[in-house]
N, C-alpha and C positions, 0 to 999 in steps of 0.2 A: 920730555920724551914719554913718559909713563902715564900722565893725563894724555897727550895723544894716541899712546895703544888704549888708554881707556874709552876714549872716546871712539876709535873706528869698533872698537869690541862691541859697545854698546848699538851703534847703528848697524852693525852685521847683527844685532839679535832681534831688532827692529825689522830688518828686512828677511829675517828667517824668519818670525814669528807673519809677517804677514804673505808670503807665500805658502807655506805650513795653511795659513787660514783658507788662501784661494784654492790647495791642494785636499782639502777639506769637502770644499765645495764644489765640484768638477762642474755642476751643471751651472754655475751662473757663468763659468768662463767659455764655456761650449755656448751658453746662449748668447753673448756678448761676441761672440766670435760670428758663430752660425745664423743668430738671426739677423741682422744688415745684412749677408751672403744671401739668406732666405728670401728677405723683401724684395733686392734687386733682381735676382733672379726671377723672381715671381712678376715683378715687374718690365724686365726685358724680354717675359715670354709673354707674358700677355696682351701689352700694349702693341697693340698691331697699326697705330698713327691712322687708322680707317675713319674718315669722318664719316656718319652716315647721310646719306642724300637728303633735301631736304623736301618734306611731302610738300608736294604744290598743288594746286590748280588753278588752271590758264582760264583767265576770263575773256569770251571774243564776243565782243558785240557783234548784231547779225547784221548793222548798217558797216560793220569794215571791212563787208566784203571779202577777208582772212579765211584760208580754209580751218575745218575744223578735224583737220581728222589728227585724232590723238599722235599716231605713229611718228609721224613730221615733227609734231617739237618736241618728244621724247627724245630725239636725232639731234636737236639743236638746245636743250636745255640743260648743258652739263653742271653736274652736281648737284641735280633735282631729279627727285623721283613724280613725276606729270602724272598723276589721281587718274582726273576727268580736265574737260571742257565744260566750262561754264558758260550760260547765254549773259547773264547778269553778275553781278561784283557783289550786290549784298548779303546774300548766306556763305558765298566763303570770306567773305570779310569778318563775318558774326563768327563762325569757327577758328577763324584766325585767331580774333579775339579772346576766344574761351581758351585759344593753347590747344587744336587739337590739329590745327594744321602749322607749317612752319612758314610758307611762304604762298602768296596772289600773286599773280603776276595779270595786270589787266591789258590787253592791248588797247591801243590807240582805235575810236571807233572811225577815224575816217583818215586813214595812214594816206593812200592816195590820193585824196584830195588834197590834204598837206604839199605832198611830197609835189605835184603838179603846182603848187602856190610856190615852191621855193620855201617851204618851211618846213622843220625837225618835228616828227612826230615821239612824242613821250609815251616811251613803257614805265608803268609804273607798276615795282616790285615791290610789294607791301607784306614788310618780317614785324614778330612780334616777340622780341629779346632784348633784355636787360645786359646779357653779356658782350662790353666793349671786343671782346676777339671777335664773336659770333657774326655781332653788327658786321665789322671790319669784312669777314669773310665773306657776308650773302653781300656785302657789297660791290668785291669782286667777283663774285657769280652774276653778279648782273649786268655788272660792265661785259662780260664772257655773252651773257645771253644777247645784249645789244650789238656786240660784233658782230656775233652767230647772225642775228637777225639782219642784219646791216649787210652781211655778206649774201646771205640768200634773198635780198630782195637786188641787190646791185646784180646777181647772178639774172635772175628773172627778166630785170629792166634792158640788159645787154639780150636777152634771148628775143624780148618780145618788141624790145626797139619803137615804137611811137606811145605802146600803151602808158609806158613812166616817161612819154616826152625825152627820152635821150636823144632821139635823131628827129626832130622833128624843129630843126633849126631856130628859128627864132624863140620857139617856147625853151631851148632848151639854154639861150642865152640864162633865160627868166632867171633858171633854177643856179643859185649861191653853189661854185664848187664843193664846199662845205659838206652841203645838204646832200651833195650828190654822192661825195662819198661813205659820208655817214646821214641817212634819210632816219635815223631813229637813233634816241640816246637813254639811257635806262635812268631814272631818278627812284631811289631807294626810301620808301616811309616806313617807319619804326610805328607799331600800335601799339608799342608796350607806352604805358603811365608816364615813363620819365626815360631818357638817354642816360643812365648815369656814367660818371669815367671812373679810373682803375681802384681809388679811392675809395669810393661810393660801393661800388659792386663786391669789393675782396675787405672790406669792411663787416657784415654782416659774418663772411665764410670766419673771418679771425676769430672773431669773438666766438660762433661756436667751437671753433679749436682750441682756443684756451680756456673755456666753458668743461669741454673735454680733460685735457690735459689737467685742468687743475682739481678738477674731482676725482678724477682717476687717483691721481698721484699723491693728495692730502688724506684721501678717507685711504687709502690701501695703504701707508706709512703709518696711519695711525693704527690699523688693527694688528699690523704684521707687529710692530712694536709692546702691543697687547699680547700679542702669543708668543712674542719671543723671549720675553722680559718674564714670563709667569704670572701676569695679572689673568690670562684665560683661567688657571689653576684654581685662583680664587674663585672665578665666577663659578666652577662645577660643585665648587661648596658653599655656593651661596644660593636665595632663591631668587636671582636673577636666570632668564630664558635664551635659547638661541635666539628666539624673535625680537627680545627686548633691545638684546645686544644690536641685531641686524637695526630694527626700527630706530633707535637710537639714533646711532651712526648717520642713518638716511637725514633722520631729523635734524639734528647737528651742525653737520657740512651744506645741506639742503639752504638752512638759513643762512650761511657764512657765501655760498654758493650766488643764492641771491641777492645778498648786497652787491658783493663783485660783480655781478650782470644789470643790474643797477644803475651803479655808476658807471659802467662801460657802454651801455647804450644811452646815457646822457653823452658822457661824452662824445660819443660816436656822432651822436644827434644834433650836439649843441657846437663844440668845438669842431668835429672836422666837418660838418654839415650832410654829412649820411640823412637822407630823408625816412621819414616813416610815415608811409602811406596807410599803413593801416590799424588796427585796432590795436589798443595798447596791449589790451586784454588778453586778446590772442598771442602776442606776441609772448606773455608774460607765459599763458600755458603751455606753448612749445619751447619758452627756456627749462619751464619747472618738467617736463617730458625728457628734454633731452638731460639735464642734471642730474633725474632720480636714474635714465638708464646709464650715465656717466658712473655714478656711484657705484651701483650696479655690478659694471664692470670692474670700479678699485677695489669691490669688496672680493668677487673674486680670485681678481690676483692676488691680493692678500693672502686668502686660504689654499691658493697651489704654489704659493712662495714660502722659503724656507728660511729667507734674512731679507732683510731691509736691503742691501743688495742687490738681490736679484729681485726684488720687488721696483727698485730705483729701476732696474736694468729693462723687466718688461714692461714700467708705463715709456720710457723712451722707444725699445721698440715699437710702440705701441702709437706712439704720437710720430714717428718714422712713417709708419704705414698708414695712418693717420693720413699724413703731407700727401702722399705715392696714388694711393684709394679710396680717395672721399671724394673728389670731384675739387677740391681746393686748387692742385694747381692746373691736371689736363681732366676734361671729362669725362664719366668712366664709362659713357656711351662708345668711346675709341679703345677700349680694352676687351676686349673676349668674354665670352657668356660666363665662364667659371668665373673669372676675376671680377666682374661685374655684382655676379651671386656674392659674393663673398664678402665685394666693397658693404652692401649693402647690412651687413654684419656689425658695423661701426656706427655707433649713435652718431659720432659725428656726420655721415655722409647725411642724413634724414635731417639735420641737425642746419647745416649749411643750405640746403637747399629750401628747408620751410624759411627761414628766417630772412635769407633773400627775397623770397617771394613776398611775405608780408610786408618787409620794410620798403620794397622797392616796387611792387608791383597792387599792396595792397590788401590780395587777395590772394589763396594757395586752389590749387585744383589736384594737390596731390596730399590730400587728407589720408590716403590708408598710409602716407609717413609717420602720419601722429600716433595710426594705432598701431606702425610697426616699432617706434618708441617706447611705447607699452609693453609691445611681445616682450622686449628684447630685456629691458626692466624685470620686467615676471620673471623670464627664464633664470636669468643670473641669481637674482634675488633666490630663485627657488635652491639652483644649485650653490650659492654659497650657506645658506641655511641648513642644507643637507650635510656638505663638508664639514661646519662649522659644528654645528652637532653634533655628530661623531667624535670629534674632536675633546667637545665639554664633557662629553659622559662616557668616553673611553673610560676606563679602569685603570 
């Protein structure tokens, strides 16, 4: 009986002793509370599920007879925003290419002649995406564009009655039920390098996330553990420098950083068959970009954390919003101009997006990523340097 009051005595001072601690620390339980509460709400206001249209232009050959006047298939192209009218397919095919339009749509150069044969003429909508959803989607905007189109020409052939041979008896045998109710059917071509599937695509976005999450969370456990333990102490009486310390650390985890990205783009490469289209090289400086501004930010939170705790507590927040704001699971082209600003705040977002493009397309055409990398590296760097020092030569 007496060893059992001894024993619930001792785990009641177990459980006072670490309440006492949490009551100590108000702001790591307010963050652990408050921030998930923050994320989602930041994210159920922001994400407004808006895809944006996708820039096109309609190519009409001047033998198909097709009017050209912009207005009419701005009216029938839903879920596209109609540029211009093109006479020819090869410079918007070339801008396709380079990424600076989203979709071509060519019409058929001799639709009536077809359609008088008893044959389906092909709109061919040419997207240039890597993204399995993306594909998926312009695929059904173009089945939608083929209706549309399907609809206002069966509309036209019942007004104008002999010119599409509808009433004109024995041609009208000719023409395949089929045909006559669908005279056009959309077939969708992909310009990007390679179709990948869900594997392949959300492969690159991984690794920069735990590229993120693990430098975050390694170099900001080691320095908070450095300040909290009293080895900073040492260093203000030793001739070691803030810079030393910072450089250090970078250097460190930098090398430990790069093995791990290493072997996870073998793997990625070798076992799951993730393709790498393009330069190794390149590929190597925008891991070593997105790691040093990774660091960056662990060293930060290190120096505005006060235990390993709430250090644990905002690299999770951190890789939460991570998930919510990077473009990893919805795009953040569907969230609001403030949320958008702000995603872009995250080495990761810069991070997923260059390294899809080189693994999968080859080539990035969004270069001021690498120097927003950079910025984002500096800045921390510069304010955890600042905090940190103060810190060493306090008094």
């Amino acid at each position: 009986m007496i060893a059992a009051l001894q024993t619930i005595t001792r785990l009641l001072a177990f459980i006072g002793k670490e309440l006492i601690e949490v009551r100590r620390r108000p702001g790591a339980i307010i963050s652990l509370i408050l921030g998930p509460f923050l994320i989602m709400s930041v994210f159920g206001l922001g994400y407004n599920g808006y895809r944006r249209p996708l820039q096109t232009i309609i190519v009409i050959p001047p033998q198909s007879g097709l009017p050209s006047d912009l207005s009419r298939y701005r009216d029938v192209a839903v879920g596209m925003d109609i540029l211009q009218i093109a006479p020819d397919a090869a410079a918007p095919l070339q801008r396709l290419r380079s990424r600076e339009l989203d979709a071509v749509i060519v019409a058929p150069p001799n639709l009536e002649q077809q359609f008088r044969s008893g044959a389906q003429s092909v709109i061919e909508v040419h997207i240039n995406v890597t993204d399995p959803v993306q594909q998926a989607y312009a695929g059904v905007l173009a089945e939608r564009l083929a209706s549309e189109v399907n609809a206002q020409i069966i509309k036209q052939a019942a007004g104008e009655g002999e010119k599409y041979a509808l009433a004109a008896g024995q041609q009208a045998v000719q023409i395949p039920p089929d045909v006559i109710a669908a005279p056009t059917r959309a077939e969708l071509k992909n310009e990007a390098p390679i179709a990948p599937g869900v594997l392949s695509f959300y492969g690159p976005a991984v690794l920069a996330l735990i590229l993120q999450h693990l430098a975050v969370t390694l170099v900001a456990l080691s320095l908070v553990r450095e300040r909290t333990s009293g080895i900073i102490e040492l260093f203000r009486i030793s001739p070691i420098s803030t810079t030393e310390v910072i450089v250090g650390k970078v250097l460190a985890f930098g090398v430990l950083a790069a093995a791990i990205s290493t072997i996870t783009v073998a793997l990625l490469v070798v076992a799951l068959g993730v393709p790498l289209l393009g330069s190794p090289v390149l590929l190597a400086a925008i891991i070593a970009l997105l790691t040093v501004a990774s660091l960056a930010l662990g060293l930060f939170i290190a120096v505005i954390s006060d235990s390993e705790r709430q250090t644990v507590q905002l690299s999770l927040l951190l890789l939460l919003a991570s998930v919510f704001f990077s473009g990893f699971v919805l795009p953040i082209e569907e969230f609001t101009a403030p949320v958008r600003i702000a995603s872009y705040v995250l080495p990761v977002t810069h991070g997923i997006r260059l390294i899809q493009d080189v693994m999968l397309r080859g080539w990035t055409n969004e270069v001021w990523e690498m120097f927003a990398l950079a910025i984002i590296a500096a800045v921390l760097l510069v304010a955890t340097w600042a905090l940190l020092r103060r810190s060493m030569t306090r008094a």
